[in-house]
C-alpha positions in Angstrom: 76.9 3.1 108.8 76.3 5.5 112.1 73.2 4.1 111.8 73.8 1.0 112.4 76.4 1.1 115.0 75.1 0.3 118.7 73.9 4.0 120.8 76.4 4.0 123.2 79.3 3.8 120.4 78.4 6.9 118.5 80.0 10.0 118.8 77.9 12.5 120.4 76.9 16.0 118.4 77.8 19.6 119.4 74.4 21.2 119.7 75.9 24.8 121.1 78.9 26.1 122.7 79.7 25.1 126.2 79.4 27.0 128.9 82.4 28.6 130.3 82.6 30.0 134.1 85.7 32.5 133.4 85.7 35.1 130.4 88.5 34.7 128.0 89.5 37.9 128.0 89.3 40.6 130.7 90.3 43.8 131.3 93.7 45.5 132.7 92.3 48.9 133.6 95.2 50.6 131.5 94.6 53.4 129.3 96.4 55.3 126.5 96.6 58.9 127.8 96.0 61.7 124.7 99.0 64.6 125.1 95.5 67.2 125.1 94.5 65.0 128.8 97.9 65.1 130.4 98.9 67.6 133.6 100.5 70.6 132.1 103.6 72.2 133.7 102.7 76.1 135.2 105.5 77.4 133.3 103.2 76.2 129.4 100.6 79.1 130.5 103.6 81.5 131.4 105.5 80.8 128.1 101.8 81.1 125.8 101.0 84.1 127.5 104.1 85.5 126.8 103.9 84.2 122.6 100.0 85.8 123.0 101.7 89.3 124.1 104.5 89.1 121.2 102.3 87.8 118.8 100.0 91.0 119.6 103.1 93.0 119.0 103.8 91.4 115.4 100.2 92.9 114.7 101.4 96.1 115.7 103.9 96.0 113.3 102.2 95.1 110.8 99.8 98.1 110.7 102.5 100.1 111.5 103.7 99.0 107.8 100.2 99.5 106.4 99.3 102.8 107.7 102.9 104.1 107.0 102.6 107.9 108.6 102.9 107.4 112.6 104.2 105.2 113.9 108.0 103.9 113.2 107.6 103.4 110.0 107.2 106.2 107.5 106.2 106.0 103.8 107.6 109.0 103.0 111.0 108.4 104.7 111.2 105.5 102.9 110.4 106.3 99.9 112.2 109.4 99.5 115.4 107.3 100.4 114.6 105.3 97.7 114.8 108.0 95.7 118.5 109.5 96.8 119.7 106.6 94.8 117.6 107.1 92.0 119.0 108.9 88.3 118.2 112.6 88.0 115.1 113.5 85.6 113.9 110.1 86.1 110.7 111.5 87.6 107.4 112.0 85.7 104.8 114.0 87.9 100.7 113.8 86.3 97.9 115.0 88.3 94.5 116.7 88.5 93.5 120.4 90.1 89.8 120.7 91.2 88.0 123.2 93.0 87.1 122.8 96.7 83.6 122.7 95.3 85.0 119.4 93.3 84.4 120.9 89.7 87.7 120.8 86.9 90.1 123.8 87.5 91.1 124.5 84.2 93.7 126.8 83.1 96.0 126.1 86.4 100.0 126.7 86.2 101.1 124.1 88.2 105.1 124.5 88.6 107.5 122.2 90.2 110.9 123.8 91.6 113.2 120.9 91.4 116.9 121.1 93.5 119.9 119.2 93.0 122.4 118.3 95.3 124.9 120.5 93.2 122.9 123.7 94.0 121.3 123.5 90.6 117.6 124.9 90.8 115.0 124.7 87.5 111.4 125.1 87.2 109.6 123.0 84.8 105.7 123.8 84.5 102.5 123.3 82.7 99.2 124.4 82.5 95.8 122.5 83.6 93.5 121.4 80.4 89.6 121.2 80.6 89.3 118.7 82.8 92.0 119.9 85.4 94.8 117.3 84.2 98.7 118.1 83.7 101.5 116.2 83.1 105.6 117.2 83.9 108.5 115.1 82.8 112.1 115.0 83.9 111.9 116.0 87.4 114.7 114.9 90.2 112.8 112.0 92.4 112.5 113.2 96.0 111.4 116.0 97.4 110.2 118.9 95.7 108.0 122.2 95.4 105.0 123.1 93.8 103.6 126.3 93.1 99.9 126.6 91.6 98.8 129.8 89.8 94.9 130.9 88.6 96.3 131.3 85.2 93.0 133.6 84.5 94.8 136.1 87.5 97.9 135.8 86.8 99.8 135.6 90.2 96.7 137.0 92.5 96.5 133.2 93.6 99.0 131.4 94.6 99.5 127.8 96.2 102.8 125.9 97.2 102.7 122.6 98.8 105.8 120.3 98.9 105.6 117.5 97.2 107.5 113.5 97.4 108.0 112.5 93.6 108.6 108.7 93.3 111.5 106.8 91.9 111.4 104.0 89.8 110.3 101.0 91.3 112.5 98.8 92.5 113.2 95.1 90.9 111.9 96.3 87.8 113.0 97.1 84.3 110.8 100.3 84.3 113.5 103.2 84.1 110.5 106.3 84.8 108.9 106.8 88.3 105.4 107.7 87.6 103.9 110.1 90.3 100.0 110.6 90.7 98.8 113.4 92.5 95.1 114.8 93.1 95.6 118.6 94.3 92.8 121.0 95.2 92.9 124.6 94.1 91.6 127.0 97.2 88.5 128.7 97.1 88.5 132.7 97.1 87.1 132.6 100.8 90.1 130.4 101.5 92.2 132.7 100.2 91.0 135.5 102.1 90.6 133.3 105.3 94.1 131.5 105.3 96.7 134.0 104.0 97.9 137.7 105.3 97.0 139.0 101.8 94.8 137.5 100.1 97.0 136.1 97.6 99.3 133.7 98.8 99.0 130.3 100.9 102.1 128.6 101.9 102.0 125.3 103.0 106.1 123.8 102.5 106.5 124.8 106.4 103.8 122.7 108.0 104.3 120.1 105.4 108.3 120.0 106.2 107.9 120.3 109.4 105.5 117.4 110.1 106.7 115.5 107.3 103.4 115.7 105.3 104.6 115.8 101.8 102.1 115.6 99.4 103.1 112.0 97.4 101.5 109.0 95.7 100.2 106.4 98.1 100.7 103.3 95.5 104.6 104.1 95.9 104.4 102.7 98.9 102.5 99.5 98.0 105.8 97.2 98.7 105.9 98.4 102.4 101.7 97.4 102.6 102.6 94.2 101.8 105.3 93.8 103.9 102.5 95.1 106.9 100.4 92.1 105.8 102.7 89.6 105.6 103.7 90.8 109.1 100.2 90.8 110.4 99.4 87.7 109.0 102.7 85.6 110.5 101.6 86.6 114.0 97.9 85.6 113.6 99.1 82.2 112.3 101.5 82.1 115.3 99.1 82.7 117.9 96.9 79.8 116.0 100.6 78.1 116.7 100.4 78.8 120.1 96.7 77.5 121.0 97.2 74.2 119.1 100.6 74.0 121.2 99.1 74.7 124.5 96.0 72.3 123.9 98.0 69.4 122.4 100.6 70.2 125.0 102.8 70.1 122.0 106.4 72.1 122.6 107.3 71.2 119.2 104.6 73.4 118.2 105.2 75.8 120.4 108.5 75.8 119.8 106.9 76.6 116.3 105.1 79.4 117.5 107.5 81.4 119.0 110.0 81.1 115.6 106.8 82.3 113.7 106.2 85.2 116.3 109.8 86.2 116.1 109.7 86.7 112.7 106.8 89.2 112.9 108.5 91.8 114.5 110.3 93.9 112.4 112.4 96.5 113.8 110.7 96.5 117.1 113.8 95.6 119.0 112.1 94.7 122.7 109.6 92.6 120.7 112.0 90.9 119.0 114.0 90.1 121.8 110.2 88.5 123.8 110.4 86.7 120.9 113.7 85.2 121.3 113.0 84.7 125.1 110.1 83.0 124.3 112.0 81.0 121.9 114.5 80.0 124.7 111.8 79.1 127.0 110.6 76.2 124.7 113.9 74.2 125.0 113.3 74.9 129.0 110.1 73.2 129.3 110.4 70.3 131.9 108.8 66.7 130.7 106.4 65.1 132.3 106.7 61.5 132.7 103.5 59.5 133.3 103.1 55.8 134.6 
């Protein structure tokens, strides 16, 4: 039927799209600004320098807790207050005497003088087998003395050292704390070197006096941890602190100061940059853009 209708009655065909002059759509120069792009306030490079220095601190503390004799915090002290509250004869001492040479001292009297609160002083002993290895149970936890003996001299050599017997470990049902200590017997030449006579080498004074008890490093296992944990709050809160200053985020850096707070232990004057930092956060002025 198109066919036959006259050429100046049929509808004409769109071959392409027409031209147009003026594009549909066009550009308003605006753009989204990121939070990382926009003008930071001087006082965001104060406040993360000053998370960066507490954080630092938190680390501190935390090996403070791990190393455990300098420092503030003192394995020893600690445990041996554990041990104040701990029942008498609920201590159980096993250990090994070598040789300075590191060969088995065999037949060694090791004694431990044990000393109540009440005044009441006893000596429980035993003797070193083959292989250098004793075991004494029902000693008072805490401090103590020991006395070793060459039982092959009878008391031509002797050794004292003080000693830190541990208490039963806390949260546990175990109702024995087990002590494990590795002691060296001195040499004849040490003997001869060390003491006024020959025969005798004190070492309770030094040890007492510098708070150097001999004691069983895995007693203190609970206070490592607590180091780590420490250590590892302030590394995540200086990670805190970057991400805030680059996102210029103070809800995270708000964040990082809590977590950097919490890493300080019983440094007081950290604790309290902490809580300045913390402060600062809600301080931050906001910057408006157009």
């Amino acid at each position: 039927m198109a066919d036959e209708l006259p050429s100046e009655e049929r509808e004409p065909i769109l071959t392409g799209l027409p031209e147009v002059e003026d594009p549909i759509f066009s550009s308003s120069g605006a753009r989204i600004i990121l939070p990382s792009e926009q003008k930071r306030h001087p006082m965001v490079f104060w406040l993360c320098g000053l998370l960066f220095i507490t954080a630092i601190l938190g680390i501190v503390n935390g090996l403070d807790y791990v190393n455990g004799d300098t420092g503030l915090i003192n394995h020893r002290r600690f445990i041996n207050m554990d041990a104040e509250a701990a029942a008498p004869g609920s201590a159980v001492l096993i250990g090994t005497v070598n040789f300075e040479d590191g060969s088995s001292a065999a037949n060694i009297i090791v004694q431990v003088t044990v000393k109540r609160d009440d005044g009441t002083i006893f000596d429980k002993s035993n003797t070193t087998d083959e292989n250098g290895m004793f075991r004494i149970e029902d000693l008072d936890p805490g401090v103590q003395v020991l006395l070793m003996a060459n039982g092959s001299r009878g008391t031509a050599q002797l050794a004292q050292h003080l000693i830190l017997l541990s208490p039963p470990p806390k949260m546990t049902l175990e109702p024995i704390g087990f002590t494990t200590l590795s002691l060296t017997f001195p040499s004849d030449e040490t003997f001869e070197k060390e003491s006024d006579d020959g025969s005798f080498l004190n070492y309770v004074p030094y040890e007492a006096e510098n708070e150097l008890e001999l004691y069983d490093t895995s007693a203190a296992g609970l206070y490592v941890m607590i180091g780590v944990g420490f250590s590892g709050i302030a590394v995540i809160g200086m990670g805190a602190t970057f991400l805030g200053y680059r996102e210029n985020s103070r809800g995270m850096l708000r964040m990082a100061a809590f977590l950097v707070f919490l890493s300080q232990g019983p440094y007081a004057s950290a604790c309290c940059l902490g809580m300045v930092a913390f402060g600062l956060t809600f301080a931050l002025p906001k910057i408006n853009f157009d």
